[in-house]
Every structure is written in C-alpha cells, then in structure tokens.
N, C-alpha and C positions, 0 to 999 in steps of 0.2 A: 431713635430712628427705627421703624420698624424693618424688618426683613420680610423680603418675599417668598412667600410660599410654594414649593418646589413641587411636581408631583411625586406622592408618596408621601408626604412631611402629615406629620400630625399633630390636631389641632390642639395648643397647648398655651401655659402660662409664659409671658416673655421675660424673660429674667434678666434684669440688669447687671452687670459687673461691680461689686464693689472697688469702690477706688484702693487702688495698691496702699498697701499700710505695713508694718514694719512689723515680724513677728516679737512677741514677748522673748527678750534673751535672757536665759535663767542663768544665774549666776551658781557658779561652783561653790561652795563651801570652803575660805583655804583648811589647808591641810594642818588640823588642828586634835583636839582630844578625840580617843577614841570610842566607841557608844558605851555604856555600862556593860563590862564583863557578867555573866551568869555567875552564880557561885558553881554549880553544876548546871554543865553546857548538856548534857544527855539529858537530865529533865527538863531544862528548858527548851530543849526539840521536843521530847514528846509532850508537852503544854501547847506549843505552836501543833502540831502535827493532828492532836486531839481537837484543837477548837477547829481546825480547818475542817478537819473528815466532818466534825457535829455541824460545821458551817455548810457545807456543801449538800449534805445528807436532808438537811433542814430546808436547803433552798430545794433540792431536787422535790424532797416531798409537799412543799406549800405549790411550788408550781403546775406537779403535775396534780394538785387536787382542783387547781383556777383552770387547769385545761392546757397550761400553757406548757411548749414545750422545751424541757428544761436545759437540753444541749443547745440550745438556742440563746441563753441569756443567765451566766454567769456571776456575778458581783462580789465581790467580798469586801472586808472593811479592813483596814491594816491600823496598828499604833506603833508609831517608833517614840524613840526618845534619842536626842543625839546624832541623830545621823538623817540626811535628806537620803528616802531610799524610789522616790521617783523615777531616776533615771533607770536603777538597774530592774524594777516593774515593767517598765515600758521595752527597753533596749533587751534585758536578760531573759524578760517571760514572757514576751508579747502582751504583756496586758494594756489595758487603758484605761488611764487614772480621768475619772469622771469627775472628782473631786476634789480640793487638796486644802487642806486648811494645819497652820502653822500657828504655836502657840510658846511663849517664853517662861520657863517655871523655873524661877531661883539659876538665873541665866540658864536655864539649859532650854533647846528648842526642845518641842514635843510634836510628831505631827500626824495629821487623820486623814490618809486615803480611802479611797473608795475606788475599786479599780472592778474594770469588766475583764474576765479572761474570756479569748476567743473561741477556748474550744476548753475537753475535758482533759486532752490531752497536753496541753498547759499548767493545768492545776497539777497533773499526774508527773509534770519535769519538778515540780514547784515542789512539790511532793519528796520527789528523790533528792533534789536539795535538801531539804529537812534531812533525810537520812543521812548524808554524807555528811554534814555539818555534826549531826550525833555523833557520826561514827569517828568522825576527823579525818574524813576520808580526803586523800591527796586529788582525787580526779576530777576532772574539772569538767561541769555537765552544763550550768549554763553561768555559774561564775569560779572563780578560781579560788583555791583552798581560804586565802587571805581575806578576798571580797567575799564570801562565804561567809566567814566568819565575822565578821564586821556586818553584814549584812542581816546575818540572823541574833545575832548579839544586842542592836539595836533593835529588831523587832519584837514588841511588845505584849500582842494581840491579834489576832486574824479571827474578824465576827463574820455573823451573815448581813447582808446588807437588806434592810426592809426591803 
C-alpha cells in the first residue's frame, strides 16, 4: 500500500518491512579448557602488539595512497585457537566482526575474524590491553585482569585485512 505524500516529503525508494524473523542466538561455549598458555606471555604481547602496529600502519598507508581516508575504515584480521573471542571484540572494543568463520583441528576449535574498528581510538584501548596483559597488569581497561588473559592467550595473530 502505497503512502501519500505529504508536503516536504522526498521523492524516494518505498521500502518494504521485512517480515519479523528471529535473531541468530549464539550459543556460549560451556566452561571448559582454557586457550593455550604462551610459554612467555611478554613476547607474545609484543608478537600481537608488533603485527597490529605493521597491520594498521600498512592499512593507513595503502589507503591513503587509493585516496581513501584512512580514519574512516579500519579492518583487522584476528586468529584464535580455543577460545570464541567475538563477543569480547564487539561488547569490549567496539569493534564489528564482518566476518567469522570457525574451524576443528585435532578437537580444538580455531577461528578467523575480520572485525572493523570504529575509530583509532579503539585500536589505541586495544592497544593498552596489549600492554597490560604484558605487563600483568591488575587494572582493568576494557576487560579484567583474568578475561585479559584468556583473551590474549587465545589470540593468535592480528593481520591487515585486504
């Protein structure tokens, strides 16, 4: 049914309502092993800390040579092993997982996000997590000492995203 047009109203596409549909309810993980320990948790923050800067440094300079401006559109790649870390991407760093693909290697899950951060100042909380997780620092910035550690302990990889 069309609607009538009011004065001021602009002339445009009529867009239907999709029929109400049930959102996907992701299931929790039970509370089982925990992601693979580092043998040294200090290098493997600065391994994550390193690819991120080369990640972000590489996106900043292919973008600004396309013209495009580079605060503007973020991406990064993530690899866990062990542990689903979607929720604390999205809830802990605002980011937005674009992508998520799940894989089973000698039972362990392994899996590959693709997440947009909103701003730089995201990447830069994301950031000091790294640091505190090095350092074993007790304060809690956007997740707490224990999710922290679980959190970057699972993390495997952080590339640029093509």
């Amino acid at each position: 049914m069309a609607i009538e047009k009011g004065t001021g109203d602009l002339d445009h596409i009529e867009f239907q309502r999709e029929p109400t549909r049930q959102p996907e309810i992701r299931r929790r993980p039970p509370f089982g092993a925990s992601p693979p320990r580092p043998t040294n948790r200090a290098t493997h923050a600065q391994a994550i800390t390193d690819e991120a800067s080369n990640a972000v440094s590489e996106i900043t300079q292919s973008r600004q040579a396309s013209g495009v401006d580079p605060t503007m559109l973020l991406v990064l790649e993530f690899d866990s092993v062990g542990k689903d870390l979607r929720d604390q991407l999205e809830d802990r760093f605002g980011a937005i997982v674009v992508d998520e693909q799940r894989a089973k290697v000698n039972d362990v899950n392994h899996y590959r996000y693709i997440a947009q951060f909103r701003d730089r100042a995201a990447v830069q909380q994301f950031q000091q997590e790294i640091d505190h997780y090095r350092n074993e620092n007790p304060i809690t910035i956007a997740l707490p000492q224990g999710g922290r550690r679980d959190f970057f302990d699972a993390l495997q990889h952080t590339l640029r995203e093509q």
